[in-house]
N, C-alpha and C positions, 0 to 999 in steps of 0.2 A: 444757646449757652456756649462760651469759648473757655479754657481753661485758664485759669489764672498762671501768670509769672511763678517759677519757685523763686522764695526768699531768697538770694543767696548773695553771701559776700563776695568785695570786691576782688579780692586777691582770687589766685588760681587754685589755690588746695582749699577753698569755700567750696568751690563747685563739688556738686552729688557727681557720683560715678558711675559709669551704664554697668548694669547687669552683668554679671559673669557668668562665668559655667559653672555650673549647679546651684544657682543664684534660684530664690525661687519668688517670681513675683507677685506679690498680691494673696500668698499665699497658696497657690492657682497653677503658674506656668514654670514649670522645669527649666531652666536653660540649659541648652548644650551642644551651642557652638556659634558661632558667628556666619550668614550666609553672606554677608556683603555689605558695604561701607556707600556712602554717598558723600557730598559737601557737608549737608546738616540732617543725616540720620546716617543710622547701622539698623540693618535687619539680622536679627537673632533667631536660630532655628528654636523650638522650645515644646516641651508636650505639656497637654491638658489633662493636670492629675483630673481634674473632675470630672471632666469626658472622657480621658483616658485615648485622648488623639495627637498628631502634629499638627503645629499650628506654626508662623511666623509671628516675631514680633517686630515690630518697627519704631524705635525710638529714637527723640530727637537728641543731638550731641547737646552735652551738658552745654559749651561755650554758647550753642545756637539761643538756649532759651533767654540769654541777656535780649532778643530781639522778638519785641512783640508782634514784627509782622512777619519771622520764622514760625513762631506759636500758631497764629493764625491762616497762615498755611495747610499747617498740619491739624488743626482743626476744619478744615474746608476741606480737604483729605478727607478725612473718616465721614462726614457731612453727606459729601457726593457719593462716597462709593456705598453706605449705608441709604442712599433711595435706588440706589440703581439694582435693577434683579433683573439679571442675564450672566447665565453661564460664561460670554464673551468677555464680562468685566472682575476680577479679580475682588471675592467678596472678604468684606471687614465684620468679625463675629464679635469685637470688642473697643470699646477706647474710653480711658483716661489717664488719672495722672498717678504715677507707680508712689505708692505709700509704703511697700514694703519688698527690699529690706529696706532698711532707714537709712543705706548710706547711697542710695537712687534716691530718694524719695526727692516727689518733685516732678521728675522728668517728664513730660507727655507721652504718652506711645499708645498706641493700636497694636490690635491682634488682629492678625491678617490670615487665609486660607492658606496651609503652606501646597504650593506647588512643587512638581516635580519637573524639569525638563531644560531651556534652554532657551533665552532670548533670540530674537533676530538678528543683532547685530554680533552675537559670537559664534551665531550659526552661520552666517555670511562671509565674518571672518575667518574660521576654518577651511570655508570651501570655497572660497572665493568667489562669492556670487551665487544667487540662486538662480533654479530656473524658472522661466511666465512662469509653467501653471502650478509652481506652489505659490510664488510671488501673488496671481490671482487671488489662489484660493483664500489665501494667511488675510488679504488685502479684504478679500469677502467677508470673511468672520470679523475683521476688526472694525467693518462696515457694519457687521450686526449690532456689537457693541459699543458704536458709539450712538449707533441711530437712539438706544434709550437714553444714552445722555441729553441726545439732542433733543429728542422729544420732550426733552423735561425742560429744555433751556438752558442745559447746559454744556460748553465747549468747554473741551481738553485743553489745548493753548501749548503742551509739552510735550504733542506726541513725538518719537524718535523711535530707530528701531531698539535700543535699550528698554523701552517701555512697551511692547511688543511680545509676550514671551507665550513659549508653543509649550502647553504646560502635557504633561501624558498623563489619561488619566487609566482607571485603577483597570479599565478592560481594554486596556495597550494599546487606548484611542486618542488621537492627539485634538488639543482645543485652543485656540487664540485667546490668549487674557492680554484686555487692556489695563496697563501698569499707570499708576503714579498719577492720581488728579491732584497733586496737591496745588497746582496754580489754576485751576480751573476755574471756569467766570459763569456764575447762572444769568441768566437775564432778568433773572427775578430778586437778585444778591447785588447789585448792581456797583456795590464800595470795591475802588480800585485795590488791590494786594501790593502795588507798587507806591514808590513815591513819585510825586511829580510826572512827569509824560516820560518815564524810562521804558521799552519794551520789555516785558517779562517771556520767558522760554530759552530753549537750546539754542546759541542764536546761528547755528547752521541750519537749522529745520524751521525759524522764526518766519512768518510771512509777512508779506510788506506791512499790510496795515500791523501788524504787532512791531513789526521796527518802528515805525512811521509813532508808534504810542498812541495810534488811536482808540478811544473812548469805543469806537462801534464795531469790535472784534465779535462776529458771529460762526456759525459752523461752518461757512465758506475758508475759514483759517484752517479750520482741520482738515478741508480736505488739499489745500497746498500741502501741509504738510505731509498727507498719505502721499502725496503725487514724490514729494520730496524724498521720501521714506521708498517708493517701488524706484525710484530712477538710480537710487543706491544700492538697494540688494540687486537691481537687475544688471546693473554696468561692473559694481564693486568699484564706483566713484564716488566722493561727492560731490552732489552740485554747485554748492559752493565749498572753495576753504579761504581761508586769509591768517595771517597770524594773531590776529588782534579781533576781536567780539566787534568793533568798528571796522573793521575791512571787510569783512562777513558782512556786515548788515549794508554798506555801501554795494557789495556784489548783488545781495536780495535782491535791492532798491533798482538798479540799472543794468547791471553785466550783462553781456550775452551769457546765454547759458548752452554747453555744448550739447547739441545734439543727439539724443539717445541713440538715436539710429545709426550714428559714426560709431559709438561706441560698441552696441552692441547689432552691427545690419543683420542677422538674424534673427531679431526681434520679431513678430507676426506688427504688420502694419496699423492694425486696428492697437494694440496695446501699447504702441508709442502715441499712439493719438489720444489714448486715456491720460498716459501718464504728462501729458504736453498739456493737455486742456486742464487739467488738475495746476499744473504750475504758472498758470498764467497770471500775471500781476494784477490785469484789472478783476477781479475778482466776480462781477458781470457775467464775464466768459468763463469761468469755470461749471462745472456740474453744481450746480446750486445746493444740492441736498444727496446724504452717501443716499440716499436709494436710487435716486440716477447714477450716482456712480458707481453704486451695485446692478445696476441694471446693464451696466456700459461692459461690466467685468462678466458677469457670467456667464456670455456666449462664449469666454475666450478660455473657457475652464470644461476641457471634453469632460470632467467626471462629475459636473458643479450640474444637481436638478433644478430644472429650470424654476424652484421652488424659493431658491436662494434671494435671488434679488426679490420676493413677494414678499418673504418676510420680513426683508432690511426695511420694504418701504411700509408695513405695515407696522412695525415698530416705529417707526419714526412717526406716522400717521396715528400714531395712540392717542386714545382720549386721555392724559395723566393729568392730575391738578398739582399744578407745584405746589412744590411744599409752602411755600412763605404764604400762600393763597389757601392753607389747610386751617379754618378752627378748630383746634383739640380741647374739648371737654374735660374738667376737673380730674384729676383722677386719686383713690382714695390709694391710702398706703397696704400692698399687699402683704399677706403672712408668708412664713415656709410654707403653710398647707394650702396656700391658694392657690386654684389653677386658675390661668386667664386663657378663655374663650372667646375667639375672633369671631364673629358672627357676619357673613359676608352677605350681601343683599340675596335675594332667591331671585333665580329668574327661571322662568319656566322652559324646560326642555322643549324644543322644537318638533323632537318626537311624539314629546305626548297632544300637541295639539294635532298633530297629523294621525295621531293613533285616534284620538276624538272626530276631526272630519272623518276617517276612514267611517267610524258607525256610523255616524250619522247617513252618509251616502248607503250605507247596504242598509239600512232602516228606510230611507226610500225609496228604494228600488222596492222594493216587497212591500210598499204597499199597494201600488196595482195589481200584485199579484196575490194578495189577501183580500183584496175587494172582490176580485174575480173569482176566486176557486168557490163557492158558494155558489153562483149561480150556474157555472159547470155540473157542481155535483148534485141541485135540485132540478135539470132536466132531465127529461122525460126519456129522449134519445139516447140518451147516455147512461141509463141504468145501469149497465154492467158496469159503468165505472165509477159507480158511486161508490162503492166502499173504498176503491181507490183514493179518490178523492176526499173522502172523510179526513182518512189516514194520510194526506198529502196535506190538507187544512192544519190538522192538529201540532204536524209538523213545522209547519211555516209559523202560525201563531208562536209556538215554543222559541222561534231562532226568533221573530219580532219581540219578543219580553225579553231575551237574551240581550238583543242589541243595542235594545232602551234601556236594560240593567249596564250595561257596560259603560252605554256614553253617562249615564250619570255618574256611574261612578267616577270616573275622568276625570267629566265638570267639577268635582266637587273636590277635586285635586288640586286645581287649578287655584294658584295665590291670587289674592287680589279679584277673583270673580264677581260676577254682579251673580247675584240667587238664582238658581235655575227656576222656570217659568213653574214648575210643581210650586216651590217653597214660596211664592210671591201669593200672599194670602191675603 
């Protein structure tokens, strides 16, 4: 589904006008204040009377919605970041088109998680540079999140550190959110967002095949751009500048690019080797997938468990079904009083099969020892120990109906079992 065009006439005072402060949309969202402006959106701070929380809104500028492929953007936005679930990527609890008040209505917008904290690239600017092992660390999480983009098939195309932001959360612990998929490409959505062969992204942080407009832009572009992205916090250069989006994209294309190591020689040697192999144009020679490049990173982060790069690459290694590959079943029109119930497949605990071997093994051990005591206790020799052995028999029997009570009961836990051999009649 994408959201239709608003009506609107040609002239300038046609256009609907974004939300205000105390503006309340949808009935819903409080506003009250503005966080930040882009080319074709404003993010507005705003709470949720109904939940009774802070949230962000993000909507597109009124001018923007004359263009059906600004719309569709911002539909491909709420799209990507509504499959992806990882703490790493900045989650969307809402999206359509504002109906009320009526002098918005129209506009597209999303409801976004509000954050608290501070992008990368205003934290760089401040302090002129970060150092490796935060630059690692930030570079690890943002590896975690995108590894579930990627698993899914789909590339960012826009990372920069603006889109990077170190959000704090509510036990004064800090987490990498990746920001802003609205140009993002699935493999499985495969319609260009551009016209004609223009590259789309930042075009400092653009990687060749994205200048070059080619059709076979894969996760290998995102990780130029991380490479792109650590050689800037780490130096407080950029790799490229030029005055014009075409002198930029010519530098991509051919420049030499200077040396990290001139810029910053106290670099540790292994991390100008990451961020070098990340930028390299034939794309080949790069780290093929972030969980190599997760892998590349974590020896150089003394406080990073060696746990980090296992999960970058186990996410990326996910069994996920794309979405466009999902049949969804009819579904009927819910009431206020319905509750819907996700019913997720069962799978059986790995414990309880081990807690099932476990009987079954002590039910065989004892039975050579329940065959025996019998003939112990009806020798001759051994008379004084017969009473012993009664009472050592009776014992034994009790823990062997014990432990054929227990594994059945188990078995009979167990989904999807074949009938235990009692009930096969």
């Amino acid at each position: 589904m994408s959201l239709a065009r608003p009506q609107l006439k040609s002239d300038a005072d046609g256009l609907p006008r974004l939300p205000e402060r105390g503006d309340l949309v949808d009935g819903r969202y409080l506003v009250t204040g503005e966080l930040g402006r882009g080319g074709m959106g404003v993010v507005l701070a705003a709470h949720d009377e109904m939940l009774e929380r802070d949230v962000a809104l993000k909507v597109v500028l009124p001018k923007m919605t004359r263009s059906a492929e600004i719309v569709e953007r911002f539909t491909n936005e709420a799209r990507s970041l509504a499959r992806l679930e990882s703490r790493h990527v900045v989650r969307v609890l809402d999206f359509g088109a504002i109906s009320e008040p009526a002098a918005s209505a129209g506009l597209p917008f999303m409801v976004l998680e509000m954050l608290r904290g501070e992008d990368l690239f205003s934290m760089a600017s401040r302090e002129g540079g970060l150092s490796p092992e935060r630059v690692v660390s930030y570079m690890l999480q943002a590896c975690a999140g995108l590894a579930v983009a990627h698993s899914m098939g789909i590339v960012h195309r826009d990372l920069k550190p603006e889109n990077l932001f170190l959000a704090v959360e509510p036990d004064g612990g800090e987490c990498l959110k990746v920001l802003d998929f609205g140009i993002a490409r699935s493999h499985f959505r495969p319609r260009p967002l551009t016209r004609g062969q223009v590259g789309v992204g930042s075009p400092g942080y653009m990687s060749p095949e994205q200048v070059e407009g080619s059709q076979q832009v894969d996760a290998r572009s995102d990780i130029w751009t991380l490479g792109v992205v650590m050689y800037e916090l780490l130096s407080h250069c950029r790799a490229f500048s030029g005055e014009t989006p075409q002198s930029l994209c010519l530098q991509i294309l051919s420049a030499p690019i200077e040396p990290l190591a001139n810029l910053r020689p106290d670099l540790p040697p292994a991390l100008v080797y990451v961020v070098e192999r990340c930028m390299k144009r034939d794309r080949e020679q790069r780290f093929q997938n972030v969980a190599e490049l997760a892998e590349a990173l974590a020896p150089l982060q003394e406080a990073s468990p060696p746990s980090d790069a296992q999960r970058v690459r186990r996410m990326l290694e996910a069994d996920v079904v794309p979405t466009a590959e999902v049949q969804l079943l009819p579904a009927r029109q819910l009431s206020s009083s319905d509750v819907m119930v996700v019913e997720a497949p069962m799978h059986s605990p790995p414990r309880r099969l081990r807690r099932v071997l476990s009987a079954v093994a002590v039910a065989v051990t004892l039975v050579p020892i329940v065959a025996l005591l019998p003939r112990v206790a009806a020798a001759p020799e051994l008379a004084p120990a017969r009473a012993w052995s009664e009472s050592a028999l009776r014992s034994t029997e009790l823990a062997w109906n014990q432990a054929v009570g227990r594994a059945r009961e188990l078995w009979m836990k167990e989904p999807g079992r074949d009938p235990a051999p009692s009930e096969r009649r």
